[in-house]
N, C-alpha and C positions, 0 to 999 in steps of 0.2 A: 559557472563559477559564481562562487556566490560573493554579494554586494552590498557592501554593510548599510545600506538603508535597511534591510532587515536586519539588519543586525540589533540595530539599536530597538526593533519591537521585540529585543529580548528582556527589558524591563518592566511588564507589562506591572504587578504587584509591587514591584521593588524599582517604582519610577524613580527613585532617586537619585539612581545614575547619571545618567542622562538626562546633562544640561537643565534641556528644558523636556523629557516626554511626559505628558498628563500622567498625572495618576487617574485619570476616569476612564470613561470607556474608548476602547484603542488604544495600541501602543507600539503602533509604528511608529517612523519618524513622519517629519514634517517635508522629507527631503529623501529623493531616492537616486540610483544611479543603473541606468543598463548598459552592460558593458560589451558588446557589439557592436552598436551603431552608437559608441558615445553620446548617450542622451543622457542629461541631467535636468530633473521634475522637483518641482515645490509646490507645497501650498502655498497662496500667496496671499500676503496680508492687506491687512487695510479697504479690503472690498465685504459688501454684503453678504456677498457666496465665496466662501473658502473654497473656490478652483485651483484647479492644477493647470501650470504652464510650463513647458519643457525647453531645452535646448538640446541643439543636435549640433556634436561637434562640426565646424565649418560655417557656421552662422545661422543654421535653420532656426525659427522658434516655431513651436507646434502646441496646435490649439487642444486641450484636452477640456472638452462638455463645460463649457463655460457656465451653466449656470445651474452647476449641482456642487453640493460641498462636499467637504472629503475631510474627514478627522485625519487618515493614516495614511502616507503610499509606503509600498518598499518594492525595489527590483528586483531582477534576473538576469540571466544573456541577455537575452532579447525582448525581454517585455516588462512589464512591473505592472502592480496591482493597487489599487486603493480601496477603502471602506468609507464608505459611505460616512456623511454625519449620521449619529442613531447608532449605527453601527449594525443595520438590517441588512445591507447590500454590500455585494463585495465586485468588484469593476475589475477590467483587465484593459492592458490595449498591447498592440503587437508596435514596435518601435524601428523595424525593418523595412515598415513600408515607407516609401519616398512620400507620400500625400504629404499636403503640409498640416492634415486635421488626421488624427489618429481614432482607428473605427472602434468603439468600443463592444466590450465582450462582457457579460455581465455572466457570474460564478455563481453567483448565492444570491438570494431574497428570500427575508422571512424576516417579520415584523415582530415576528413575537422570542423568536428562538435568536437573540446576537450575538453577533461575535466580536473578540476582542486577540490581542496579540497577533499582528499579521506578521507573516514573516517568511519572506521568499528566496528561494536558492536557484539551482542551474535550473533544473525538472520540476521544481511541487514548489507549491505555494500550502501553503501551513496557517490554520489557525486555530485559537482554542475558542468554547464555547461559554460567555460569561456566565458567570456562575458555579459552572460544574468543573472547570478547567481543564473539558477534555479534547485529545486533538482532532480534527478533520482535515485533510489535505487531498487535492486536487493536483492534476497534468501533472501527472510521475507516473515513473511503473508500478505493476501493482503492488509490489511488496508494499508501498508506501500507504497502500487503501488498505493495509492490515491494519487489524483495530488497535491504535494504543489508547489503554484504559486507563492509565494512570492519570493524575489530576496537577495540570502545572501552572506554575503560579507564572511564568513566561516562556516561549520559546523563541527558538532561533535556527535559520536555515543557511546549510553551505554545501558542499559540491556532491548531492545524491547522496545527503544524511541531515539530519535535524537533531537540536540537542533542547533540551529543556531543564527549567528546576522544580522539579518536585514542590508540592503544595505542602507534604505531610511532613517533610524532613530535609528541605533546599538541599539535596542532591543531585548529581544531574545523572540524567536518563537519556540516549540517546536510541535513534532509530534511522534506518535507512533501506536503497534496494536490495542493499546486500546483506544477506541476514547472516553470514557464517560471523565464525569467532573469529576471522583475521579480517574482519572488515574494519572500515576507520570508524565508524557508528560504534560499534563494542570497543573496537581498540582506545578511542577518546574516553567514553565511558568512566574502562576499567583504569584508564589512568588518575578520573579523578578518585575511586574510588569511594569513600564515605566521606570525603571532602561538603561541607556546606558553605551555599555557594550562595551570595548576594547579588550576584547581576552572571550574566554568561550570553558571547556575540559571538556567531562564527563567522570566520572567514574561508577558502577552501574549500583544504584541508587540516586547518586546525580552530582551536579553539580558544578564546580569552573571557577571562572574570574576575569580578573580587569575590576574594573568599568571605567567608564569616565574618574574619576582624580583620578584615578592608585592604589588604592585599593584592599585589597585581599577578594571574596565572594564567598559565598558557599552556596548552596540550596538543599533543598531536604532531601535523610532522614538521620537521626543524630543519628541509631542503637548504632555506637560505636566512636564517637566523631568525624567522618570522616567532620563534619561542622567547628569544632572549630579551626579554622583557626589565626596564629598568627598576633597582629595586628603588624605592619610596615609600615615606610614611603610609602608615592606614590613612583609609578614602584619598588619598592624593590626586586619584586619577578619577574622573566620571565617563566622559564620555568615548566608547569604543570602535573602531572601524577597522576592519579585517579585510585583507584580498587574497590575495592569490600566495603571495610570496612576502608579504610584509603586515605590517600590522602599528596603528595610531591610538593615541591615547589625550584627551585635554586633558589638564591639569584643573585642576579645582580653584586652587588659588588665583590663577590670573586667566585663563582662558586658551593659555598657550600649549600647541602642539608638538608632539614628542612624538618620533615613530622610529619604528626597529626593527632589521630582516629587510628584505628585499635589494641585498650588496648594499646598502649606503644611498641608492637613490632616491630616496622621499626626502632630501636635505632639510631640516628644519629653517635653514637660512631662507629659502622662500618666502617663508610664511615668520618670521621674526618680527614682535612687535605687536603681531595680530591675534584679537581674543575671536576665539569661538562659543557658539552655544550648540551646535550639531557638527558632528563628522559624518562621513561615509563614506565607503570606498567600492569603485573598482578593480579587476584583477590586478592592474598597476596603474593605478591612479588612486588621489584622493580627493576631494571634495568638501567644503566647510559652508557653515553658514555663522558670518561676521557676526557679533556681536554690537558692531557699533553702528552699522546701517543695516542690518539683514540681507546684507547681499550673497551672492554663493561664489567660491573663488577654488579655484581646482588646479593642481600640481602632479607633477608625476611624471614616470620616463612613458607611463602612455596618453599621456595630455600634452599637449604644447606646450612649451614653456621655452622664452626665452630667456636664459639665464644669464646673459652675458649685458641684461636692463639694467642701467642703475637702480637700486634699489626704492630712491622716491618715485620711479616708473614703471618697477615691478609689479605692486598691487593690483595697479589699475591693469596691466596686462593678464594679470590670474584672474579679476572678476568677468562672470559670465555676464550677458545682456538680461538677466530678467530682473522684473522687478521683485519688491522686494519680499521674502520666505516667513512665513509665520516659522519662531522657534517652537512652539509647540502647539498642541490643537486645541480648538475654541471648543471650550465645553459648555453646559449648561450646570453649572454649578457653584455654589461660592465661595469655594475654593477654600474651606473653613480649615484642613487638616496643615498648611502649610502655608497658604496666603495666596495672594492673587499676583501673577507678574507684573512690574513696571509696562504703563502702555497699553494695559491688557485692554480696555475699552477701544483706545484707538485701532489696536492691531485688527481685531475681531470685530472693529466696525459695529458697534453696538452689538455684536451678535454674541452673546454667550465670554466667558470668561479664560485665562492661558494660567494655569493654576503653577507655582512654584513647586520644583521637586522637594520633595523629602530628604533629608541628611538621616542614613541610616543608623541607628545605634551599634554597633559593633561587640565584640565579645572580649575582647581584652582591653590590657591599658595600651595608649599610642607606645609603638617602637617592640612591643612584644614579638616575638616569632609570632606567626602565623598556624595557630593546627589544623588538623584537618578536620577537626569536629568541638562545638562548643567547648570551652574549657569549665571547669568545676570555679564552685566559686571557693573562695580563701577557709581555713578550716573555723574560723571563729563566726562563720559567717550563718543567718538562722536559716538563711535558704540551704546550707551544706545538712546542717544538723535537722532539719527535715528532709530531707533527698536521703540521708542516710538513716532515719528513721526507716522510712520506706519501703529502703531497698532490702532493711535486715526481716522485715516485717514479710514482704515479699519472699526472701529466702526463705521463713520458715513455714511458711504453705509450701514453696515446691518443694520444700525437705520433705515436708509431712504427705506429701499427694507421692514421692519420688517413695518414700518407706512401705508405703501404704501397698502402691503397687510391684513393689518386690517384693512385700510377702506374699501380694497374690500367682508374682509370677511361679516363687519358689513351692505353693498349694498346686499349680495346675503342672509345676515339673514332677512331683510326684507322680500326681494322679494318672497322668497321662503316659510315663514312662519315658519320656524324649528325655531325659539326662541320663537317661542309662543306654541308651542309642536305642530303646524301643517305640520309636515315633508312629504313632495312629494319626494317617491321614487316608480323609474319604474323597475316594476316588474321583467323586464328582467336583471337588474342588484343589485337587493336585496339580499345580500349575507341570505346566506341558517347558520341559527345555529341547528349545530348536535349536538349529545350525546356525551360524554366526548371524547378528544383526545384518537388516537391514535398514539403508536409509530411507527417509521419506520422501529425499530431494530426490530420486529415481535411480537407487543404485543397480550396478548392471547385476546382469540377471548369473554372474557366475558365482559359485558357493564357496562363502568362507567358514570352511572345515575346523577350527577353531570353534570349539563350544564357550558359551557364554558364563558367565560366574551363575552360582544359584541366587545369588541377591539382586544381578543386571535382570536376570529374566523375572525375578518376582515381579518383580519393579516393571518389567514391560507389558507382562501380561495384566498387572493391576491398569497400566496406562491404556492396553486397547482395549479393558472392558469399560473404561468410563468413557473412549472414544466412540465405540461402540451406542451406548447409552445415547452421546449427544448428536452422534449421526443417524440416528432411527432404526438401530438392526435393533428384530426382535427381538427377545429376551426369549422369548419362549421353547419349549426343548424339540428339535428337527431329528427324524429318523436320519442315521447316515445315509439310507441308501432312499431312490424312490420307489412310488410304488410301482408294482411288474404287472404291462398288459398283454393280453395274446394279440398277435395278428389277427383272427378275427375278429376280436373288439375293435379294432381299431380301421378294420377295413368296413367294418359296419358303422365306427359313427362318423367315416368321409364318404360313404356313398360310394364303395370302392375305391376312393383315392379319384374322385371325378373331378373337371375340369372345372364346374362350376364351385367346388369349394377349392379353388387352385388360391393362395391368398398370396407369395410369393417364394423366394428363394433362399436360402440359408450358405452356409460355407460349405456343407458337402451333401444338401440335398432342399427339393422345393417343402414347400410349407403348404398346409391342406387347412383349413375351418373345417372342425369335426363336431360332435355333439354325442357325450357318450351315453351309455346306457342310464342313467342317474341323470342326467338332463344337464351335465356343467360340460361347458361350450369350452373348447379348449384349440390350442391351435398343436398340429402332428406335421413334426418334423420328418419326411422321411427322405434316410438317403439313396444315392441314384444308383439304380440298378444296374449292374452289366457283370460280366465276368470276367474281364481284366484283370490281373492282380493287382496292377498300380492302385488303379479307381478303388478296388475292394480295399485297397491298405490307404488310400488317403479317407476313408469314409471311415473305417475302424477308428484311425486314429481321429479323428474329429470327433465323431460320436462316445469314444472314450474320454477324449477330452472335455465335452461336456456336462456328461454325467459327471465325471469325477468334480468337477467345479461347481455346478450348481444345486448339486446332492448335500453341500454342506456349506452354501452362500443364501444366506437369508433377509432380504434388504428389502425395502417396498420398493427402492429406484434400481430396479433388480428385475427382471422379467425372472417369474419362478416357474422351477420344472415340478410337474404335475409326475410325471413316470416316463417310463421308458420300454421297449420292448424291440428281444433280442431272438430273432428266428432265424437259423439258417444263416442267409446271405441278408436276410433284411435286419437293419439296424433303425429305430425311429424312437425320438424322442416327444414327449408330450409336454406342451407350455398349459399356465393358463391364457387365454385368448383376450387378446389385443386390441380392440372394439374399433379405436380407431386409426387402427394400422401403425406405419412407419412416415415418422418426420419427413423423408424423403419426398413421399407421395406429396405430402400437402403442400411440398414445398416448389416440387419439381413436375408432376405427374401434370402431362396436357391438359387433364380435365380439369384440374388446379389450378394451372396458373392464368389463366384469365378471371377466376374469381378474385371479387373485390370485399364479398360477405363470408367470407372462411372464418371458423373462429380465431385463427391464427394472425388474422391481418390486425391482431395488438402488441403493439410491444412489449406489454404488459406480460400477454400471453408467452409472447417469443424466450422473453426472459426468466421467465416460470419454466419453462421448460428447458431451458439451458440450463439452469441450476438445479433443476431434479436430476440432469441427465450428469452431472458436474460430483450432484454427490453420492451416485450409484459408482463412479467411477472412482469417487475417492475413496470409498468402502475398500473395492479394489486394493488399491495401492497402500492403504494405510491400517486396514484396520482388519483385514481378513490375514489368515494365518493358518498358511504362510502369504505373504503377499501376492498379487496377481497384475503382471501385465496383459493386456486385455489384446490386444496385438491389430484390432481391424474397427478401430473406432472411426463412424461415419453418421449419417444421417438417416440411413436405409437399416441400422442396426439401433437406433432408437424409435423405440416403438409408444404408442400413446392409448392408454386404458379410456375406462367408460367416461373417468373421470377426468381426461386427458391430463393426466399425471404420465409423465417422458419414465422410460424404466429403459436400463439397457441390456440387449441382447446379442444372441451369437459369439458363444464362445468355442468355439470350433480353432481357432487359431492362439486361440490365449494359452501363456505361460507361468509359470509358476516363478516366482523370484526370488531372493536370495536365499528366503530360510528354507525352501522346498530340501526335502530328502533327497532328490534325484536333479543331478545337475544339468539342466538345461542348457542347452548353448545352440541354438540356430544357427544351421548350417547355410539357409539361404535367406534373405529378406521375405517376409509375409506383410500380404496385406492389401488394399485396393488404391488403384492409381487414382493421384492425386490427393490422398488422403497419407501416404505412405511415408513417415518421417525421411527427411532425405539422408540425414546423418545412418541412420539405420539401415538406405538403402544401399548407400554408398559405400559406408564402411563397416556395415554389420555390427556397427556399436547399438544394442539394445538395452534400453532402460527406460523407467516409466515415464521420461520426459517423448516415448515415442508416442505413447499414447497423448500424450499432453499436444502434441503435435495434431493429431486425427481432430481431437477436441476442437484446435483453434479453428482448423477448415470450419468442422459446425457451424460454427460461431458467424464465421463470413456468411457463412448460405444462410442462417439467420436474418443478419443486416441486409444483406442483398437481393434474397431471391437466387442468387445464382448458383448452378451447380459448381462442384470441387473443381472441375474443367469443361469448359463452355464453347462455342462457337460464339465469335462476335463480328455479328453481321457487320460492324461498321469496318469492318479489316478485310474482307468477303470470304468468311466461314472459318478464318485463322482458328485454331484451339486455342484457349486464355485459362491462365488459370485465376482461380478467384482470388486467389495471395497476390497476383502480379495486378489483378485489377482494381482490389481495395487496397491494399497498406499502401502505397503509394498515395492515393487520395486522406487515409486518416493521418499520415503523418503529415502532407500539405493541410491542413485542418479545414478538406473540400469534403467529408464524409456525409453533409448533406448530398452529393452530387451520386452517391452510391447507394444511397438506401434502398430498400424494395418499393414500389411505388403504390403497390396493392396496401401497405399497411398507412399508408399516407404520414406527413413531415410530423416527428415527435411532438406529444403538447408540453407546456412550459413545464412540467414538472419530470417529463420524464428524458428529457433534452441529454441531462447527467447522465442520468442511466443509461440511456444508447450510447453515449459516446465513453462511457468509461466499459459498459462492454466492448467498442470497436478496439479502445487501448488494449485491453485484455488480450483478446485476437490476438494482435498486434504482436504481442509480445508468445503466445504463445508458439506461431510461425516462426520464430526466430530459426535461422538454420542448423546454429550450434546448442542442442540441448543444455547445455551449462546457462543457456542466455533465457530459458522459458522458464514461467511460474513453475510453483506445484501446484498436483490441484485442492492442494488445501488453499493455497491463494486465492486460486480461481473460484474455487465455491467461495470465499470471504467476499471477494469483489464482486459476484453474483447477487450475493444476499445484499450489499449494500444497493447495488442498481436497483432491485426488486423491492428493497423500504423506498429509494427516492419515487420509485413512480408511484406511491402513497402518500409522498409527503407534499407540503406545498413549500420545497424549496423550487426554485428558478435555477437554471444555469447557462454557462458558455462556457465551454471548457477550453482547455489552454488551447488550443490550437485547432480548435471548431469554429465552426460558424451558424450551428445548426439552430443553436437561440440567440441571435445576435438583439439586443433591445438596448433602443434608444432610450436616453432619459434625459 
């Protein structure tokens, strides 16, 4: 749930809001809350180093890194986050633990690249990048490590969704794990629609802000009145704090609190009398920081409250033990756009300046309605009569561009005859209509017999050739079929199929290192002999299954078929040759694993190769047509070139999915134990989230060294699988304690990168396919591990321990 100490780092450009937040760098608050273990943290004033000091409901007080400064905190459930002064480093700490000194977890370092607007919810901590204002976010699923490009002037985080204001037009833009159209991410959104928006906090599940001309609004869900927001003058309100079920506002004018939703229990009589300069809240609690002495004082049906105090004894029972809370952060600046706070020297201890917020200028006159987008200004006005200059000036270019090209179109209807239903279109570019869409999220593999309009399919085939383009498939023109070798070629360039080029086994037959007449080294598939008719017809059909697949799949993270050759009872397919073998081997094979100089023992490496194999697969699933479930994704089925570039292979079991011609439907589960979707196995629900499944096993034998299913000697020979042995440990955040030991403990920069591949994993294993990435996520969150271990950022991620650094 989320805890408006982030909330209020949703002012970061538009400080004005809120009380007291800087307008400079950070735009957290001064004050945060974790709602778990009711802890309540401040910067605190009047010292040389702006440290953080907590309380934990019951009486604890807890030492947070006394002599480092901190511009911003904001919470979560269980943890809360700060930035550093500078705004280079970004701190965690876990608040669950009983210690009375909480161990810290450091997210980000980088000196030169900082960050501003911090803003944390249940799962992700969120920030934007000064200058560019775009976001980054950590410890969430992966949807959330999807790129958002947009550039925002603040954001803000609440229950597994983030909301932001747009830089280029104060709109808000929201995002979250859940990417459909009925998520509360879109559905907040689309409620504000073009709405421009001056401040925006979440709470939850909903959302509050003022609008453009200074208005109070609220979106999102209205369980328990947490929408019903009082109406008042423009700017009335500045400072926001949002929970679970209710929702607070101070008032401008005197400092007093007003709150609304959560049945009636936030009483303003508690707190009557008393000004504030910061709010925050818990899922049902709230939290202030006094105006008259800085002290923090907390209310609510989930705080204690004796309400039955006379009121000259109330106060003193609401304030917590700490001392007293900077109202905003010690900048280094002179505070020239607004002025410098009362105090500011004393608070900040000579150290840097607490700058007075801004009063926004608004778009209307006070008491106007509120629109949802600037209004015009009066018709006598010279800014109207240039606007409409402009705009007429404007229209008569796109008349003149709009005329221009309807004469051209009405030249090339002629010429061409398409108005007379005589349409000339060359073959090579006549879009192909298939059998009903499919999704990308892993629609099952049965056919929707419904043909699609001619404008959906233009439209999609235009979309997977630019997919296409950005995932690396050739461009170049492929024979449908391959080329045709005789048995004796083929028995000539394995040495008759000899033991010594035995290389290994495939789905319906071993695999031989050949060398053909022309001198390219290729590897020959041949299937197993016998006269059975079962064996004859599972070989057939495997062998027709992947010619027919690879004859027309051209990808470089693709193991490509060279030919094929079809004699009698012998069926054998031809690769090109695989230098250095299959992932499995290097990973599993005896003579492997005691080495400690493999080129593999880098993470580096590890993770280059998950991502080559991430987007052969998502070729697959997205972008090949008609789509393809791969059906037997493993380790021993990704194979590694001269260049040790991962390419995947054996398609022997794969299926065609929804748009295929021919309706598939698997009549038993395929596939290799331990690797085998369990949903799939159990209930014969197949979609591309099984292969997403196979993938995440990789992933583990990656991190771990371990096979898909292990013997674990400390149990005396028990089977283990590698899902029951690591997700337990990454989601304890003990994933140091799991790692392969041959590649030894990540270096600082690549800390992120392992551990946001272990979350990947993580998420991929999930049992119910509806709950695993796709693998367009997955190659996204690939590609980012794969830049951090380049980059010189630092981490600890939410729930690791694997870069723990003191400071």
């Amino acid at each position: 749930m989320l805890h408006v100490s982030t909330l209020l780092s949703a002012v970061a450009y538009t400080s004005f809001l809120n009380s007291f937040v800087a307008h400079s760098l950070g735009s957290g608050a001064t004050l945060a809350i974790t709602d778990d273990s009711g802890t309540v943290c401040g910067i605190v004033s009047g010292e040389p180093n702006q440290r953080i000091e907590c309380y934990r409901r019951g009486g604890q007080i807890l030492a947070v890194e006394p002599n480092v400064s901190f511009s911003s905190i904001s919470g979560g459930n269980s943890y809360f986050c700060g930035l550093r002064s500078g705004n280079y480093s970004l701190l965690c700490w876990d608040t669950l633990s009983s210690n009375d000194t909480l161990e810290t977890k450091r997210l980000y370092y980088n000196d030169t690249v900082l960050l501003e607007n911090l803003a944390v919810g249940d799962t992700q901590v969120c920030t934007t990048f000064v200058g560019s204002g775009t976001v980054t976010c950590w410890r969430t699923a992966p949807a959330f490590y999807s790129s958002v490009s947009d550039q925002f002037a603040s954001i803000s985080s609440g229950s597994g969704f983030s909301c932001g204001i747009l830089k280029n037009n104060s709109r808000v833009r929201c995002w979250g794990e859940d990417s459909s159209a009925s998520s509360i991410s879109n559905s907040i959104q689309n409620e504000f629609g073009n709405m421009s928006m001056l401040s925006l906090v979440a709470g939850d599940s909903h959302v509050c802000g003022l609008n453009s001309s200074g208005f109070l609004v609220c979106k999102g869900s209205n369980s328990s009145g947490q929408l019903d927001a009082p109406q008042g003058e423009p700017l009335e309100f500045s400072g926001l704090a949002l929970g679970a079920e209710h929702s607070c506002a101070i008032r401008r004018s005197n400092g007093s609190v007003v709150c609304w939703g959560g049945r009636g229990e936030f009483s303003a009589n508690l707190t009557r009398g008393v000004s504030f300069e910061i709010i925050v809240s818990g899922s049902n609690f709230t939290c202030g920081l006094t105006t008259s002495n800085f002290s923090v004082m907390c209310w609510g049906p989930g705080w204690a409250n004796n309400t039955t105090t006379s009121n000259s004894n109330l106060r003193s029972e609401l304030e917590l033990p700490l001392p007293p809370i900077l109202p905003g952060p010690c900048v280094q600046s002179s505070c020239s756009e607004c002025g410098i706070y009362p105090q500011s020297q004393t608070l900040c201890s000579g150290f840097g300046n607490i700058c007075k917020p801004c009063v926004p200028k608004i778009l209307t006159p006070a008491g106007a309605p509120a629109p949802a987008s600037p209004p015009m200004s009066p018709p006598s006005s010279p800014s109207r009569s240039k606007t409409l200059t402009r705009g007429l000036l404007a229209f008569a270019i796109v008349g003149s561009i709009g005329a221009f090209a309807g004469i051209c179109t009405i030249i090339y209807c002629l010429w061409t005859g398409v108005c007379f239903g005589n349409k000339k279109v060359h073959n090579s570019v006549q879009p192909t209509i298939t059998r009903g869409g499919s999704s990308n999220n892993g629609a099952n593999v049965i056919s929707n017999n419904s043909p699609p309009s001619r404008s959906s399919t233009i439209r999609r085939q235009g979309s997977r050739i630019m997919r296409r383009q950005r995932s690396g498939t050739s461009s170049m023109k492929h024979p449908d079929r391959a080329e045709e070798f005789t048995l004796g070629e083929l028995v000539a360039a394995t040495d008759n199929f000899s033991l010594e080029n035995k290389i290994g086994a495939g789905s319906f037959g071993v695999v031989y290192r050949g060398k053909l007449a022309d001198g390219r080294e290729v590897a020959i598939k041949r299937g197993e002999t016998g006269s059975k008719k079962k064996m004859f017809q599972e070989k057939e059909s495997a062998f027709e299954s992947e010619l027919a697949f690879l004859s027309r799949l051209h990808h470089k993270h693709l193991v490509r078929l060279v030919g094929f050759c079809e004699e009698k009872d012998e069926r054998l397919l031809v690769y090109d040759y695989m230098k250095n073998g299959a992932l499995y081997d290097h990973l599993h094979d005896k003579n492997n694993v005691e080495k400690t100089n493999s080129f593999l023992n880098s993470w580096k490496t590890r993770i280059k190769i998950a991502l080559d194999a991430s987007r052969g697969i998502e070729y697959l699933h997205n972008y090949a047509v008609p789509p393809i479930i791969h059906r037997d994704i493993k380790s021993s089925n990704i194979l590694l070139d001269a260049n040790w570039t991962a390419r995947v292979s054996d398609f022997g079991l794969s299926l065609m999915g929804p748009d295929t011609d021919q309706d598939y439907r698997p009549t038993k589960a395929a596939g290799t134990v331990g690797y085998i979707d369990p949903e799939y196995y159990g209930l014969n629900v197949l979609t591309a989230k099984s292969d997403v499944y196979g993938f995440g096993i990789v992933l583990l034998e990656l991190l771990t060294g371990k096979r898909a299913i292990f013997k674990d000697g400390e149990n005396g020979g028990t089977p283990v699988s590698v899902v029951d042995f690591a997700v337990p440990a990454i989601m304890a955040g003990e994933l140091v304690k799991i790692l392969d030991p041959r590649v030894g403990p990540p270096e600082l920069n690549e800390s992120e990168a392992v551990e946001l591949v272990a979350y990947t994993a993580m998420h991929c294993v999930n049992l119910e396919g509806k709950d695993r990435p796709t693998m367009t996520d997955i190659v996204a969150n690939l590609e980012r591990a794969l830049a951090l271990c380049d980059s010189s950022h630092g981490s600890i991620s939410s729930s690791g321990t694997i870069s723990i650094v003191s400071e």
